[in-house]
N, CA, C and O atoms as CSV, one atom per row, in Angstrom:
chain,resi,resn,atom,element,x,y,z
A,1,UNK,N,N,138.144,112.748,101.158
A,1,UNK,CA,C,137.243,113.895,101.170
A,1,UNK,C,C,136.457,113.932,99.869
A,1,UNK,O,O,137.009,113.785,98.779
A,2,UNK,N,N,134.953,114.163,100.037
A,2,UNK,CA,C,134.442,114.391,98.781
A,2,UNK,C,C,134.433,115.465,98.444
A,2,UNK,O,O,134.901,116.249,99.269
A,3,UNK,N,N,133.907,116.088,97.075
A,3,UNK,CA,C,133.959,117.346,96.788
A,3,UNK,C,C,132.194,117.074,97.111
A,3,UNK,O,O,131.758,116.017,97.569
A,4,UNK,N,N,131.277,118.375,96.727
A,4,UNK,CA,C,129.961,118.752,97.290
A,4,UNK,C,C,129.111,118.515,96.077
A,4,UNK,O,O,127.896,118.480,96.272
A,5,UNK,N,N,129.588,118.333,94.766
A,5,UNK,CA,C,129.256,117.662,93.332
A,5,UNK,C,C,129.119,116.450,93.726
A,5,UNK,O,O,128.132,116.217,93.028
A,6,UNK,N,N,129.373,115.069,94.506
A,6,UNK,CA,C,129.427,114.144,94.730
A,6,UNK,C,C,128.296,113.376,95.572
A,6,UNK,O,O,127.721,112.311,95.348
A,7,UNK,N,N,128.208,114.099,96.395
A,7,UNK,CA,C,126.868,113.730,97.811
A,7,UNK,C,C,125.614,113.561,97.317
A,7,UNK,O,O,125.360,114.477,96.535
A,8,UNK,N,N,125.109,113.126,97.382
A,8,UNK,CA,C,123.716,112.615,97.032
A,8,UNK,C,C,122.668,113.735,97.121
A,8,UNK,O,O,122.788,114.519,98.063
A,9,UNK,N,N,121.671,113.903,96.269
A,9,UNK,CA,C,120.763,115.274,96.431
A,9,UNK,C,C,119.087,114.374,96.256
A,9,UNK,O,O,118.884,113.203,95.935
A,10,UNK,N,N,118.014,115.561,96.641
A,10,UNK,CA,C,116.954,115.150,96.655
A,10,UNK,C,C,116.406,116.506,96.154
A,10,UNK,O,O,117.063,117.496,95.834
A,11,UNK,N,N,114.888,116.321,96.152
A,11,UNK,CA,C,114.216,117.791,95.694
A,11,UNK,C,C,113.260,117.170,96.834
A,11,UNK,O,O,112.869,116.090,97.278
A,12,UNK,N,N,113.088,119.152,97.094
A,12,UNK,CA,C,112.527,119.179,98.575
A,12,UNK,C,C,111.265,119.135,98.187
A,12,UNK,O,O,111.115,119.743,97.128
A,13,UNK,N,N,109.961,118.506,98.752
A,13,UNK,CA,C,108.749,118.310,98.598
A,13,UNK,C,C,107.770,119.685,98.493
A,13,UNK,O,O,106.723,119.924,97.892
A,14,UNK,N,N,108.422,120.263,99.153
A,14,UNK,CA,C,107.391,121.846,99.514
A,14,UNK,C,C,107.761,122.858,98.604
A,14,UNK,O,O,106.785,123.570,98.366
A,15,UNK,N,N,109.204,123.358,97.742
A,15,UNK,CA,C,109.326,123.856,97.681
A,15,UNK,C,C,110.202,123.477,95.949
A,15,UNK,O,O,110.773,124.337,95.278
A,16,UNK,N,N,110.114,122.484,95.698
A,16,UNK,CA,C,110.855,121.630,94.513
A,16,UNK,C,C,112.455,122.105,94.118
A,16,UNK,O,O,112.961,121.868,93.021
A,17,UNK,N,N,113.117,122.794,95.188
A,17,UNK,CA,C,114.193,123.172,94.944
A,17,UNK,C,C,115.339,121.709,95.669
A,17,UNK,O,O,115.265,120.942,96.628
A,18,UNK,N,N,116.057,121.893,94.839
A,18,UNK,CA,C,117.139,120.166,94.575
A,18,UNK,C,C,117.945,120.636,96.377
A,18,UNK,O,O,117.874,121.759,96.874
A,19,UNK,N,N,118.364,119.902,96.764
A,19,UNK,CA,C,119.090,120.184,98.030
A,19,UNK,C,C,119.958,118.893,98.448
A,19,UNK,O,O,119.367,117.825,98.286
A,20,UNK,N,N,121.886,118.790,99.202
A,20,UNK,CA,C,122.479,117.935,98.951
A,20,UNK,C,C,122.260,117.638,100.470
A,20,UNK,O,O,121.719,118.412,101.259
A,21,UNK,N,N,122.856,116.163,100.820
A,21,UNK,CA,C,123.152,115.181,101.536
A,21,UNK,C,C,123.755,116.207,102.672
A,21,UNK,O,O,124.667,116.917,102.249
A,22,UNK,N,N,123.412,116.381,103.958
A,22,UNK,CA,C,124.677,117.073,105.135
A,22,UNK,C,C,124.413,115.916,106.350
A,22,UNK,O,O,123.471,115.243,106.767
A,23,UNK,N,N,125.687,116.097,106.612
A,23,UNK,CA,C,126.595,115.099,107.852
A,23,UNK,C,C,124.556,114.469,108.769
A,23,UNK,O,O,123.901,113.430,108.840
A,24,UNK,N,N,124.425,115.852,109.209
A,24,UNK,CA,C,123.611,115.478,110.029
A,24,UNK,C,C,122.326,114.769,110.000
A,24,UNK,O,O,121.719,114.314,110.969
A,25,UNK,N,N,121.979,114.735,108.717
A,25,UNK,CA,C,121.023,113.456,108.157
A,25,UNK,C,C,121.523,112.254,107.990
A,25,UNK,O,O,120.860,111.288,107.610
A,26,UNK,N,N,122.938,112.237,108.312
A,26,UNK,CA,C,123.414,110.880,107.597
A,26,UNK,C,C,122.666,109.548,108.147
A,26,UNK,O,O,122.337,108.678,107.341
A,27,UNK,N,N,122.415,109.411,109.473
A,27,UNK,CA,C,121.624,108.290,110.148
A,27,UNK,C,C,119.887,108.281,109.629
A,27,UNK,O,O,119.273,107.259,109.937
A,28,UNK,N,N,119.149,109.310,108.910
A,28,UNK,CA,C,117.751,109.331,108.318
A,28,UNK,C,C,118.221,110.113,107.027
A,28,UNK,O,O,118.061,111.329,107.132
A,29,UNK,N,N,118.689,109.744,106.000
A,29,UNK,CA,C,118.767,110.224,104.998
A,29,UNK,C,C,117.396,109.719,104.036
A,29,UNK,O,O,116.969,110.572,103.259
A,30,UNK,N,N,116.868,108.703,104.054
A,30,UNK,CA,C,116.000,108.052,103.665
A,30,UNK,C,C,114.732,108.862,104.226
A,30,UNK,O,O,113.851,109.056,103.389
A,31,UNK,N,N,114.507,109.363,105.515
A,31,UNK,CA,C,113.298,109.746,105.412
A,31,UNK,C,C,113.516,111.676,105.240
A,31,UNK,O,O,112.684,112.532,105.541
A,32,UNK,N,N,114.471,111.817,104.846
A,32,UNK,CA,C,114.490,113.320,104.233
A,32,UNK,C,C,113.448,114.189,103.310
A,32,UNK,O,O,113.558,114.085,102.089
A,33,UNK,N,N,112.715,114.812,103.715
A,33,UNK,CA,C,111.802,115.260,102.178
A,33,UNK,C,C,111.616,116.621,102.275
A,33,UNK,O,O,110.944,117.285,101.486
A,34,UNK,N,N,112.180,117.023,103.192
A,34,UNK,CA,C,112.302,118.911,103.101
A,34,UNK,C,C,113.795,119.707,102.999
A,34,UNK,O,O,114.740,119.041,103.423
A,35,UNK,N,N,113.991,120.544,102.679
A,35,UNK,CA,C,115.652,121.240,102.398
A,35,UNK,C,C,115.626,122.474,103.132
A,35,UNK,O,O,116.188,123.521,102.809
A,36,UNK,N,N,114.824,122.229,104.294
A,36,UNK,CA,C,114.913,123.220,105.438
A,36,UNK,C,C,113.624,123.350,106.491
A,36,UNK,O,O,112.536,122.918,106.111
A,37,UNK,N,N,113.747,123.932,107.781
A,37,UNK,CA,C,112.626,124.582,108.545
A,37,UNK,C,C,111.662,125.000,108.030
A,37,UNK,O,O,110.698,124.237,108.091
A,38,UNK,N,N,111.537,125.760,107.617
A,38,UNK,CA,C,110.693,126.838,106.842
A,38,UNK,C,C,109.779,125.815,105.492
A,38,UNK,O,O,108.639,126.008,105.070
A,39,UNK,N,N,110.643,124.883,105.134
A,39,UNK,CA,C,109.457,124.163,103.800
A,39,UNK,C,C,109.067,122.762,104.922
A,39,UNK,O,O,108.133,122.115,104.448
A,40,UNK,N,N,109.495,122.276,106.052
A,40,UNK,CA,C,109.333,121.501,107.050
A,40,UNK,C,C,107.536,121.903,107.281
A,40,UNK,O,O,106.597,121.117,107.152
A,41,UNK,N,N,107.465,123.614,107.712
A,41,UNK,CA,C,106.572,123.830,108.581
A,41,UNK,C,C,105.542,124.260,107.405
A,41,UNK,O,O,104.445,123.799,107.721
A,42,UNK,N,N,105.453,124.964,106.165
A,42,UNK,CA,C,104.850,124.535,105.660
A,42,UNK,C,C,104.330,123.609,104.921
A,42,UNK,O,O,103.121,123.585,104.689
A,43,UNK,N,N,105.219,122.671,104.426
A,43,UNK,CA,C,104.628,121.321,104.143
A,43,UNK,C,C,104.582,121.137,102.817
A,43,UNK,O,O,105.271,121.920,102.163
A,44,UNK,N,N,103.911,120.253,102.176
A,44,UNK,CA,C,103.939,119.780,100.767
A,44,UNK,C,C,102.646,120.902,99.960
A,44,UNK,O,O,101.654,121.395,100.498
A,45,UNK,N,N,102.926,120.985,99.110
A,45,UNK,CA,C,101.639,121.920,98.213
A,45,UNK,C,C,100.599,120.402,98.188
A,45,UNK,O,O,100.725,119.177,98.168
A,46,UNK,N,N,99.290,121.714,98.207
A,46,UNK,CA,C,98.114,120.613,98.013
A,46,UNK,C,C,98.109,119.757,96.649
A,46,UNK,O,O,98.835,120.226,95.773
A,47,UNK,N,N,97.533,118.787,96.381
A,47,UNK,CA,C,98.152,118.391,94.847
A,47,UNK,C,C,96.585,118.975,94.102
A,47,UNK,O,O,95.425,119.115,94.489
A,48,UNK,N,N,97.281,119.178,92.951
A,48,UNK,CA,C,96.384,119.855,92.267
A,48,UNK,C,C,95.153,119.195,91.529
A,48,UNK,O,O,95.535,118.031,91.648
A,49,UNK,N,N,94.183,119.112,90.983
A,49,UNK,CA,C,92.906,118.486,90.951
A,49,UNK,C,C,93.383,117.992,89.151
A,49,UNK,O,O,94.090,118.649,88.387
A,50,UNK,N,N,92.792,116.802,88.912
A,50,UNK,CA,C,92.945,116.187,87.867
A,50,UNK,C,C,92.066,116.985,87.021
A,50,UNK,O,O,90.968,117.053,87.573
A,51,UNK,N,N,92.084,117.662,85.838
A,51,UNK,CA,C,90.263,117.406,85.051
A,51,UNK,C,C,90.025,116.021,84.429
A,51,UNK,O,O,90.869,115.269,83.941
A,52,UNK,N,N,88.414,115.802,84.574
A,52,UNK,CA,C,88.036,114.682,84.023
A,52,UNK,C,C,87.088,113.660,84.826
A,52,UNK,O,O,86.734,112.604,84.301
């Protein structure tokens, strides 16, 4: 058994909050980039404009 300190984490694209590894990604863990529904449906922030 692992403890929940152990599992692998990512930061969610939409919302930059860190979020860990669960059972049910285990087969697409690789294409993971949101830490829920809600940052899923809104999506990534626009990226912000360079100056220059």
């Amino acid at each position: 058994m692992r403890s929940k300190s152990d599992l692998p984490t990512k930061l969610c694209v939409a919302c930059g909050r860190p979020f860990t590894w669960r059972k049910t990604w285990a087969r697409d863990w690789d294409n993971v980039k949101y830490c829920s529904d809600r940052c899923r449906t809104v999506g990534a922030p626009p990226p912000t404009p360079r100056p220059g």
